[in-house]
PDB file of N, CA, C, O and CB in Angstrom:
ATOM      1  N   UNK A   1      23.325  17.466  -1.843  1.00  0.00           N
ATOM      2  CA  UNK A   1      22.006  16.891  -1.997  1.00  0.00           C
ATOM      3  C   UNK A   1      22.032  15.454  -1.506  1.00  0.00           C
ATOM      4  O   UNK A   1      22.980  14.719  -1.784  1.00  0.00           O
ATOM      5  CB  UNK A   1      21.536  16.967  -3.464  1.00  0.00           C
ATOM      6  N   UNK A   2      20.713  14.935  -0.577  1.00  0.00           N
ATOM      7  CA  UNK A   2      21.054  13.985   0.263  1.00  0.00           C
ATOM      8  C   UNK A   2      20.131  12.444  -0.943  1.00  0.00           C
ATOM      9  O   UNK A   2      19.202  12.819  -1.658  1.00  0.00           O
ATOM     10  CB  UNK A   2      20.325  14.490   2.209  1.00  0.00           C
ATOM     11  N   UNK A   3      20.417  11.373  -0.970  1.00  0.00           N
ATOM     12  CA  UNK A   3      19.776  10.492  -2.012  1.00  0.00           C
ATOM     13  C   UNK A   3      19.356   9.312  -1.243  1.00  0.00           C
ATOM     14  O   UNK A   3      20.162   8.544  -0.718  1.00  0.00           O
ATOM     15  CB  UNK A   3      20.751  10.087  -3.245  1.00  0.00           C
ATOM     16  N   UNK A   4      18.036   9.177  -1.182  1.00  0.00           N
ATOM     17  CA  UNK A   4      17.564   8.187  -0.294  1.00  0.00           C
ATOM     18  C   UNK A   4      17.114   7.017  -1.189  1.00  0.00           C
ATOM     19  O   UNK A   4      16.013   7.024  -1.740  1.00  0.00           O
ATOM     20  CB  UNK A   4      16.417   8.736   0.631  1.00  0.00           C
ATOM     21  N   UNK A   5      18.181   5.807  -1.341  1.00  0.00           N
ATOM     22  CA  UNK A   5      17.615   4.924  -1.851  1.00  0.00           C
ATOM     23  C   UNK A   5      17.186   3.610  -1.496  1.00  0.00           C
ATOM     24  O   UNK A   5      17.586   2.480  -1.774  1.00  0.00           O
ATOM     25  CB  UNK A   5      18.099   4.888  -2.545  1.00  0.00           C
ATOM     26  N   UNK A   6      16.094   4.157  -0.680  1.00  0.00           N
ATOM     27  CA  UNK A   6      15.267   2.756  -0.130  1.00  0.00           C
ATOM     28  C   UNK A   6      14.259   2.459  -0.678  1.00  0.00           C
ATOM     29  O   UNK A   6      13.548   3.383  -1.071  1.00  0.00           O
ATOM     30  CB  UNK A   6      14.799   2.707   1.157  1.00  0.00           C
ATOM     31  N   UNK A   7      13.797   0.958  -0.921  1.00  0.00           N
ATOM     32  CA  UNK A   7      12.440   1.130  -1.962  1.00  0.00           C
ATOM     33  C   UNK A   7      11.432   1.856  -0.848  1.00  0.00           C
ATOM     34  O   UNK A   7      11.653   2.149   0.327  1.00  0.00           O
ATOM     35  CB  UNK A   7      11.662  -0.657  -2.684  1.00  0.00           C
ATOM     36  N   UNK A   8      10.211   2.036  -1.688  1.00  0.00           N
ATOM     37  CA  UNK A   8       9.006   2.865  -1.302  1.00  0.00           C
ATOM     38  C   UNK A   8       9.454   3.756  -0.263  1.00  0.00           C
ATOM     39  O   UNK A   8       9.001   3.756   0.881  1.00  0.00           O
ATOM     40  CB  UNK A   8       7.776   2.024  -0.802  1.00  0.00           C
ATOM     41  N   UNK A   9      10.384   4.536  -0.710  1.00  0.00           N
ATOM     42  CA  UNK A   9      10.833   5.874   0.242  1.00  0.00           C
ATOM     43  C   UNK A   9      10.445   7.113   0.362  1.00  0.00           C
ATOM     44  O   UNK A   9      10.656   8.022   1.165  1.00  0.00           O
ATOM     45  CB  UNK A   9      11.892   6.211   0.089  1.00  0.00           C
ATOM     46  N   UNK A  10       9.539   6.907  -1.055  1.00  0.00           N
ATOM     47  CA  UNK A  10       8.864   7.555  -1.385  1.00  0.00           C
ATOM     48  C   UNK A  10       7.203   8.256  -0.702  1.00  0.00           C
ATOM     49  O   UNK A  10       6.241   7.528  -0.945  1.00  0.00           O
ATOM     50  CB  UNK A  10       8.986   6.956  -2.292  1.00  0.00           C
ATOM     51  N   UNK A  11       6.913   9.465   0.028  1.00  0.00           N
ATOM     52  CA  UNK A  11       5.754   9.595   0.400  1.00  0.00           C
ATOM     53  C   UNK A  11       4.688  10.271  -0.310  1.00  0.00           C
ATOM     54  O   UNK A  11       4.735  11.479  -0.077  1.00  0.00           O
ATOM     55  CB  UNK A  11       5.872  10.015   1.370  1.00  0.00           C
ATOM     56  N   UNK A  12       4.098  10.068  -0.797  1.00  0.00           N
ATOM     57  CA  UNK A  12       2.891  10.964  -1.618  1.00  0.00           C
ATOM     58  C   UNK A  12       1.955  12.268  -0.811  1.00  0.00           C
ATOM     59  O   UNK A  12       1.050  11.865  -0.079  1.00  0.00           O
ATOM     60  CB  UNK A  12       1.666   9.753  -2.094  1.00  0.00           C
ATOM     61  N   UNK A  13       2.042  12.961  -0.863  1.00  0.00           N
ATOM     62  CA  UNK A  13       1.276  13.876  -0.233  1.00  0.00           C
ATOM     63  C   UNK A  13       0.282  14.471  -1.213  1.00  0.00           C
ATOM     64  O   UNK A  13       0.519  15.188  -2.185  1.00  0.00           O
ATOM     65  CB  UNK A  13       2.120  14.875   0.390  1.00  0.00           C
ATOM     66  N   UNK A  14      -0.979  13.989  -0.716  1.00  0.00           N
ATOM     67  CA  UNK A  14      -2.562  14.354  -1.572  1.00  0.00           C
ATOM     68  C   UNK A  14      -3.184  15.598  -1.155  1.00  0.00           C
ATOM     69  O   UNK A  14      -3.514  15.744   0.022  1.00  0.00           O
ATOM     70  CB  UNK A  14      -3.835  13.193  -1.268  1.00  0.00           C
ATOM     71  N   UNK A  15      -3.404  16.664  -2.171  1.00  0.00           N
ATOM     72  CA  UNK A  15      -3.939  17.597  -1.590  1.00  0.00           C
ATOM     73  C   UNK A  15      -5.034  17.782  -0.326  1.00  0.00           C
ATOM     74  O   UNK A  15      -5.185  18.912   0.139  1.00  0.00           O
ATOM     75  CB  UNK A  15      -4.277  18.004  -2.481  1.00  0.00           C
ATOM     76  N   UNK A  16      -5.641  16.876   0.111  1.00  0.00           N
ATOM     77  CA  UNK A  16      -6.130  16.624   1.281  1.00  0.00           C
ATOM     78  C   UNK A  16      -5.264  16.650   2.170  1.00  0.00           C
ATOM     79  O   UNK A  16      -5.262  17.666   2.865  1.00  0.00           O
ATOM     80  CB  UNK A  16      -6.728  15.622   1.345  1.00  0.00           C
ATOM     81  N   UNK A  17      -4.275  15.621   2.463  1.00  0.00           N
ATOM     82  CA  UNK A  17      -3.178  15.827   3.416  1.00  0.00           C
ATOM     83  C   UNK A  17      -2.450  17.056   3.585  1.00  0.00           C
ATOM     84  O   UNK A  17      -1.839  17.093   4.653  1.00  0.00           O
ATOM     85  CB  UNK A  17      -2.287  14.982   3.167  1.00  0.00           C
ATOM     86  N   UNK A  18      -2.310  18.218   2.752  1.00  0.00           N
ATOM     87  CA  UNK A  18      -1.286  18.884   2.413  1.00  0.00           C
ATOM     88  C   UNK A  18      -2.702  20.290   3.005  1.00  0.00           C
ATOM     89  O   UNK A  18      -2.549  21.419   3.471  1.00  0.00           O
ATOM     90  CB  UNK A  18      -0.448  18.576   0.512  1.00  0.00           C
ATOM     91  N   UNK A  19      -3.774  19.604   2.730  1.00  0.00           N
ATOM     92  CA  UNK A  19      -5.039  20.712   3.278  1.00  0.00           C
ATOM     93  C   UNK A  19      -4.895  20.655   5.011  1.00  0.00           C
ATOM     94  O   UNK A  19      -5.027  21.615   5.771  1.00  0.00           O
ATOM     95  CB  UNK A  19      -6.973  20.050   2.702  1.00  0.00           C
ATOM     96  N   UNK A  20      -4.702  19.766   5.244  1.00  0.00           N
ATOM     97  CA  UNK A  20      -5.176  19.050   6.388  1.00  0.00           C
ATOM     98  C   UNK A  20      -3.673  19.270   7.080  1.00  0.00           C
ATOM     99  O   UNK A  20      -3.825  18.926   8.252  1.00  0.00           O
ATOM    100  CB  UNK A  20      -5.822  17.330   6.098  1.00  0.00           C
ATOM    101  N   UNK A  21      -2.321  19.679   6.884  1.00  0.00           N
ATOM    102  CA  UNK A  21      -1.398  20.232   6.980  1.00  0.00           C
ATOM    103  C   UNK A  21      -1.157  21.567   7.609  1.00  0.00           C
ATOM    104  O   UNK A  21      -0.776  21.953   8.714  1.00  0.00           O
ATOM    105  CB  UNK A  21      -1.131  20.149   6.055  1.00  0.00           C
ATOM    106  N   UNK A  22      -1.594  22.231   6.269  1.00  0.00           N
ATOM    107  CA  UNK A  22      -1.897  23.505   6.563  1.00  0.00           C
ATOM    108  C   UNK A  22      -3.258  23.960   7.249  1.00  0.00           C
ATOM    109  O   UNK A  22      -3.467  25.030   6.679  1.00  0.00           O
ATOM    110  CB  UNK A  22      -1.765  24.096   5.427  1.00  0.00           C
ATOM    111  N   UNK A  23      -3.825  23.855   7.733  1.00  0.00           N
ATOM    112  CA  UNK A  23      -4.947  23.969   8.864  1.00  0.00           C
ATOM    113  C   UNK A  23      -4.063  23.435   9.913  1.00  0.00           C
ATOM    114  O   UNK A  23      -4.185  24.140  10.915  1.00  0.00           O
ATOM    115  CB  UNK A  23      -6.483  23.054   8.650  1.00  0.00           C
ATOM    116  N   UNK A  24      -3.388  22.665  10.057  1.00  0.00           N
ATOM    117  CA  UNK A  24      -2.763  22.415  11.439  1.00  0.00           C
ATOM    118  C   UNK A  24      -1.507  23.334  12.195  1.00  0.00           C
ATOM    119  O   UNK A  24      -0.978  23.505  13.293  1.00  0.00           O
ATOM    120  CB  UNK A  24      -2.238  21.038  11.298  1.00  0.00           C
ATOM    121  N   UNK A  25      -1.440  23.776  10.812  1.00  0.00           N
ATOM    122  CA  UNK A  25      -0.259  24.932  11.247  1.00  0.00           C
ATOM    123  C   UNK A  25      -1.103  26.585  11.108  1.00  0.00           C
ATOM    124  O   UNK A  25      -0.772  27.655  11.618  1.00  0.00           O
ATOM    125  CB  UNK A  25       1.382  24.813   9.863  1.00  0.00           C
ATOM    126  N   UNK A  26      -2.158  26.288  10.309  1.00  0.00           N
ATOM    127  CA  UNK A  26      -2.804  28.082  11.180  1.00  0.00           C
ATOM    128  C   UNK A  26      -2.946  28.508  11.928  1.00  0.00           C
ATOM    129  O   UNK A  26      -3.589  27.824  12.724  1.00  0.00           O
ATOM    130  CB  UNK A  26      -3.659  28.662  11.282  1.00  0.00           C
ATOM    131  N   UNK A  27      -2.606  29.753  12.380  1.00  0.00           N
ATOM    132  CA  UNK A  27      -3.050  30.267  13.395  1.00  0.00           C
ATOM    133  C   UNK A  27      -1.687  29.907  14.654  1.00  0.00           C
ATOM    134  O   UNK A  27      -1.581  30.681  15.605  1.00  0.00           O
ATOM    135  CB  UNK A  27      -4.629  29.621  13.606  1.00  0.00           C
ATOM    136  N   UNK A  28      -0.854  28.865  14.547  1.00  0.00           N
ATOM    137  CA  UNK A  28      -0.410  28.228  15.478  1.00  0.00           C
ATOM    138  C   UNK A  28       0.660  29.324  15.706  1.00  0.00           C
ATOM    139  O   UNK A  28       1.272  29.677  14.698  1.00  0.00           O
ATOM    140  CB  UNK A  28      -0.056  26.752  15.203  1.00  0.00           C
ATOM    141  N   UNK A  29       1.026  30.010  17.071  1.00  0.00           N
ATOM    142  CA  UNK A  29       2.445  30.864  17.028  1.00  0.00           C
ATOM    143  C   UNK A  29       3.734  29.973  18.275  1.00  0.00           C
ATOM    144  O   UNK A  29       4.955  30.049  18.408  1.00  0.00           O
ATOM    145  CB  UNK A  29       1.956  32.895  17.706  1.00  0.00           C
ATOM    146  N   UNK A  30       2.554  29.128  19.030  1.00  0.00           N
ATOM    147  CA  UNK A  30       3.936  28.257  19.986  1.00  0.00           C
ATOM    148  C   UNK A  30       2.853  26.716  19.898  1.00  0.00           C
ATOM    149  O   UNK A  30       1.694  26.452  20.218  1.00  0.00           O
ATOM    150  CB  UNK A  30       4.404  29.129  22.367  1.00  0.00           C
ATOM    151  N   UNK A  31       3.882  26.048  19.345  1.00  0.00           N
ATOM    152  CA  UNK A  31       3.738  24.475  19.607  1.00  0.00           C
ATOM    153  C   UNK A  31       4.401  23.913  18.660  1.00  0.00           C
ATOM    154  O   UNK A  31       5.525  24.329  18.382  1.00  0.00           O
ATOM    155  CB  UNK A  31       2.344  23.864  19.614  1.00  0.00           C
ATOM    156  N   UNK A  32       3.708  22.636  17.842  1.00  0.00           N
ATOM    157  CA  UNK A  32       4.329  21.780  16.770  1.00  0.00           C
ATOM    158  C   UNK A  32       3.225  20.794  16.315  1.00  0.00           C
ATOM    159  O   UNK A  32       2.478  20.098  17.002  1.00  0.00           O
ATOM    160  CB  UNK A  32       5.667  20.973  17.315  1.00  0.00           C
ATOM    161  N   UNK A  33       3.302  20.894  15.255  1.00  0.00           N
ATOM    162  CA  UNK A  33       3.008  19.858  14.429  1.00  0.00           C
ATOM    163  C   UNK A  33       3.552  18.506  14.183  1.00  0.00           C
ATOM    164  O   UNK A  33       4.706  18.431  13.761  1.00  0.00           O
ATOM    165  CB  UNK A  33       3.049  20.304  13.533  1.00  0.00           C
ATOM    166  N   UNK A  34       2.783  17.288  14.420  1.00  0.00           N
ATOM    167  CA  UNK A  34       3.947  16.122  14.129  1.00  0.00           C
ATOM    168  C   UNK A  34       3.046  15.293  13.116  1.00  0.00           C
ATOM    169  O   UNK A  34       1.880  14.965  13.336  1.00  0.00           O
ATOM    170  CB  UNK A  34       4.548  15.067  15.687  1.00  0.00           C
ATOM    171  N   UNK A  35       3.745  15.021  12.018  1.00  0.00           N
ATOM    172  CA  UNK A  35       3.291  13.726  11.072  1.00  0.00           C
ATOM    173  C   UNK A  35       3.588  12.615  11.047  1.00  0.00           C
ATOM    174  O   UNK A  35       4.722  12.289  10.695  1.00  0.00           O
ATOM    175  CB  UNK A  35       3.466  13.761  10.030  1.00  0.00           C
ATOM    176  N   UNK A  36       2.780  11.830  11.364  1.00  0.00           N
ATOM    177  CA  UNK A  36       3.060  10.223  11.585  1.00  0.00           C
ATOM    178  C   UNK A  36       2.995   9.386  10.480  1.00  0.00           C
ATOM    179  O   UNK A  36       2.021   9.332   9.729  1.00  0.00           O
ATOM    180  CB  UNK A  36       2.112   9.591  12.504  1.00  0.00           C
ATOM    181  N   UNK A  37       4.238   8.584  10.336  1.00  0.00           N
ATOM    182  CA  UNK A  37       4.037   7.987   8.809  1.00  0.00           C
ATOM    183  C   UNK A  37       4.022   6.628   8.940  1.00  0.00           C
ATOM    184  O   UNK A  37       4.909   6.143   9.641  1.00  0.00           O
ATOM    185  CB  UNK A  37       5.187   8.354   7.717  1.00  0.00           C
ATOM    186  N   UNK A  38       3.009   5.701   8.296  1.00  0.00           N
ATOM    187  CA  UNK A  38       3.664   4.311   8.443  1.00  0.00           C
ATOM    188  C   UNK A  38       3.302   3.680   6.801  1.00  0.00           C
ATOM    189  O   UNK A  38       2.278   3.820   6.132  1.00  0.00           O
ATOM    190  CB  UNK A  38       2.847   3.265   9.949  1.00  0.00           C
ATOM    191  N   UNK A  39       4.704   2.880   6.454  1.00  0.00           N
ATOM    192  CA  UNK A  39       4.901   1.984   5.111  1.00  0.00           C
ATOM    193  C   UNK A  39       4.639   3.639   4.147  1.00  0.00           C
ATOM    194  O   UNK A  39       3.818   3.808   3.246  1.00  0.00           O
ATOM    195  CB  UNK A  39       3.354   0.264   4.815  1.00  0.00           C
ATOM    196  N   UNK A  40       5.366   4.405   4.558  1.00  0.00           N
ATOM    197  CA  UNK A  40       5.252   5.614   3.526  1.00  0.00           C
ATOM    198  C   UNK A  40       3.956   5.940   3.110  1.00  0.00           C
ATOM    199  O   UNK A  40       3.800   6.354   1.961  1.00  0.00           O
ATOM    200  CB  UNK A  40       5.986   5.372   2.275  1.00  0.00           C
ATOM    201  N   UNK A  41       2.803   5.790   4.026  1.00  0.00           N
ATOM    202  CA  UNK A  41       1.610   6.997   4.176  1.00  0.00           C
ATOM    203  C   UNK A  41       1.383   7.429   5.655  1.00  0.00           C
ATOM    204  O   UNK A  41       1.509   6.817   6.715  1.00  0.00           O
ATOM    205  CB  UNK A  41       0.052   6.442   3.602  1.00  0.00           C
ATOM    206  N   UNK A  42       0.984   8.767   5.334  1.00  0.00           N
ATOM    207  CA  UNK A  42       0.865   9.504   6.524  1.00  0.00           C
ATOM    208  C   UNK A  42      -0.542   9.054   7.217  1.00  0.00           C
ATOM    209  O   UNK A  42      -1.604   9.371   6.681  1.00  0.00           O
ATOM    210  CB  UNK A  42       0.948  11.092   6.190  1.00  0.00           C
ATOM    211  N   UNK A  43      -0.519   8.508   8.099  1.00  0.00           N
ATOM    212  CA  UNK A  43      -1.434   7.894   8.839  1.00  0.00           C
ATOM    213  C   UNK A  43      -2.244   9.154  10.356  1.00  0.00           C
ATOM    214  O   UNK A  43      -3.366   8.986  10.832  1.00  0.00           O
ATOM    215  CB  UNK A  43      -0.429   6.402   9.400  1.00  0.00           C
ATOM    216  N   UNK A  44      -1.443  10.075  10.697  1.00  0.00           N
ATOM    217  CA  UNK A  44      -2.009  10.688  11.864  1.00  0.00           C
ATOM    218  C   UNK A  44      -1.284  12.680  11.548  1.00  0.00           C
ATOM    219  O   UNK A  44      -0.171  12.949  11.097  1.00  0.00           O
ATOM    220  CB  UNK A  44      -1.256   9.571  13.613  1.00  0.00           C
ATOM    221  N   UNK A  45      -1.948  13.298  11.807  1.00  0.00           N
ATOM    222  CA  UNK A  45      -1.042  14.269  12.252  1.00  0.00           C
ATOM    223  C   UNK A  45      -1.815  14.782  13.814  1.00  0.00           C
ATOM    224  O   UNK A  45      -2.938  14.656  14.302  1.00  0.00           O
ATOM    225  CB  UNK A  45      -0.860  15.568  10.951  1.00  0.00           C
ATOM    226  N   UNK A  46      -0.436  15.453  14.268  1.00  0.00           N
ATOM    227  CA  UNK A  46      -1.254  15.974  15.565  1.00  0.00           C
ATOM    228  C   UNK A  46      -0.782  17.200  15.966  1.00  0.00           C
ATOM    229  O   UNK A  46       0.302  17.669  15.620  1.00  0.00           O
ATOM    230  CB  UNK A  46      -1.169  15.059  16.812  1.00  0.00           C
ATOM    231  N   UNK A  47      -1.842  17.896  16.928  1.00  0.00           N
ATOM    232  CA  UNK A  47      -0.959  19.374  16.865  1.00  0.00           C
ATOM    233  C   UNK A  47      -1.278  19.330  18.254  1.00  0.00           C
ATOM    234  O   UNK A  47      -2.174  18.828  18.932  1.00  0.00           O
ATOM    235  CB  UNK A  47      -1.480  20.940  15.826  1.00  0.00           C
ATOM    236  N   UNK A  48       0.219  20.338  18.559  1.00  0.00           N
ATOM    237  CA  UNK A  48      -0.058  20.750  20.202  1.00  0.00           C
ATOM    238  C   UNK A  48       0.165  22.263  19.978  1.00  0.00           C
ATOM    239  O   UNK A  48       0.722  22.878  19.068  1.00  0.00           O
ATOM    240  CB  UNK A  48       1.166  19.988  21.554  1.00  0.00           C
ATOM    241  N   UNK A  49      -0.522  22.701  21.234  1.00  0.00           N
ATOM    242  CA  UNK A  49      -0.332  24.526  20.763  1.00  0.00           C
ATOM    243  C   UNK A  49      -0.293  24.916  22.722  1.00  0.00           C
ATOM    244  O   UNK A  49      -1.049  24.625  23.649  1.00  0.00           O
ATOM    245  CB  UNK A  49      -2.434  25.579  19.435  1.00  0.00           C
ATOM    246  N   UNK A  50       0.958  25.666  22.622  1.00  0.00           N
ATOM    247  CA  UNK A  50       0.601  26.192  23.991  1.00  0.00           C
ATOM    248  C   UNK A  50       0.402  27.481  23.844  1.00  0.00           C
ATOM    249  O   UNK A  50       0.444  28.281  22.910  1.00  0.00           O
ATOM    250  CB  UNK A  50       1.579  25.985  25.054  1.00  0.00           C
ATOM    251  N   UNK A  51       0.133  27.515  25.178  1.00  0.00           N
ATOM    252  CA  UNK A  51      -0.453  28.855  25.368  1.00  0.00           C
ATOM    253  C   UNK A  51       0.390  29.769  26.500  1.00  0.00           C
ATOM    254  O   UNK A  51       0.801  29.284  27.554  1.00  0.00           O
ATOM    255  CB  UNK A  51      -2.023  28.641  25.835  1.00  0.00           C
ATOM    256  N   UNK A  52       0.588  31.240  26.088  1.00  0.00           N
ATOM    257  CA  UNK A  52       1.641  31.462  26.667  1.00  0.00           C
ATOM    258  C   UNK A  52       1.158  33.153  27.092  1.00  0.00           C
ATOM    259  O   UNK A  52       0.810  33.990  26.259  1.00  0.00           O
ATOM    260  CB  UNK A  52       3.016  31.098  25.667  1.00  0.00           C
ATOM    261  N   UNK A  53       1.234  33.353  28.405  1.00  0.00           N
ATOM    262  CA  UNK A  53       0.578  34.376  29.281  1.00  0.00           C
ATOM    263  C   UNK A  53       1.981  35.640  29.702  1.00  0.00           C
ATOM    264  O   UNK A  53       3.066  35.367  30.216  1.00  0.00           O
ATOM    265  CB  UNK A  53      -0.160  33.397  30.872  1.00  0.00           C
ATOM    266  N   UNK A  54       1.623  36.601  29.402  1.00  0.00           N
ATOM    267  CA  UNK A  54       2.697  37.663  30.142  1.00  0.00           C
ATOM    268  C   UNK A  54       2.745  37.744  31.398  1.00  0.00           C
ATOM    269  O   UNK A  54       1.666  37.422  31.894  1.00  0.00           O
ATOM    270  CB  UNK A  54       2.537  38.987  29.862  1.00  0.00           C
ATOM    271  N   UNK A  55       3.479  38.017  32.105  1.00  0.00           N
ATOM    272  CA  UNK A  55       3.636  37.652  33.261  1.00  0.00           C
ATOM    273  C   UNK A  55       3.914  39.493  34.430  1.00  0.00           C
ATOM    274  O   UNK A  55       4.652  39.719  35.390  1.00  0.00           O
ATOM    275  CB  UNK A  55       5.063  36.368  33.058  1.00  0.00           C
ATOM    276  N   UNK A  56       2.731  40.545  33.543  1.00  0.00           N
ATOM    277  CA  UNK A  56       3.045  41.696  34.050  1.00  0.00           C
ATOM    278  C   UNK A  56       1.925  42.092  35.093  1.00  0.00           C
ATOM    279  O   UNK A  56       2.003  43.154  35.710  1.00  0.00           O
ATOM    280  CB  UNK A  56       3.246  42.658  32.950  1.00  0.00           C
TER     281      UNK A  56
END
């Protein structure tokens, strides 16, 4: 178990964020999600999604 002891290392995640999370990952089957954090609040998330064609 890893122990991070830096002050305010701590991030809070508010059911809004954690809404706003999961909507970014629905539906998604190729890309990523990235959360941007600054002074330990999440300030941005962003999603990329590609799109991916058979090639028959």
């Amino acid at each position: 178990m890893l122990t991070d002891n830096r002050k305010n290392s701590a991030t809070k995640l508010t059911p809004e964020i954690a809404d706003q999370i999961a909507l970014a990952l629905q539906g998604l089957r190729f890309g990523s999600v990235e959360i941007v954090i600054h002074d330990g609040k999440v300030v941005q998330i962003e999603r990329r999604e590609k799109l991916r064609f058979d090639s028959k």
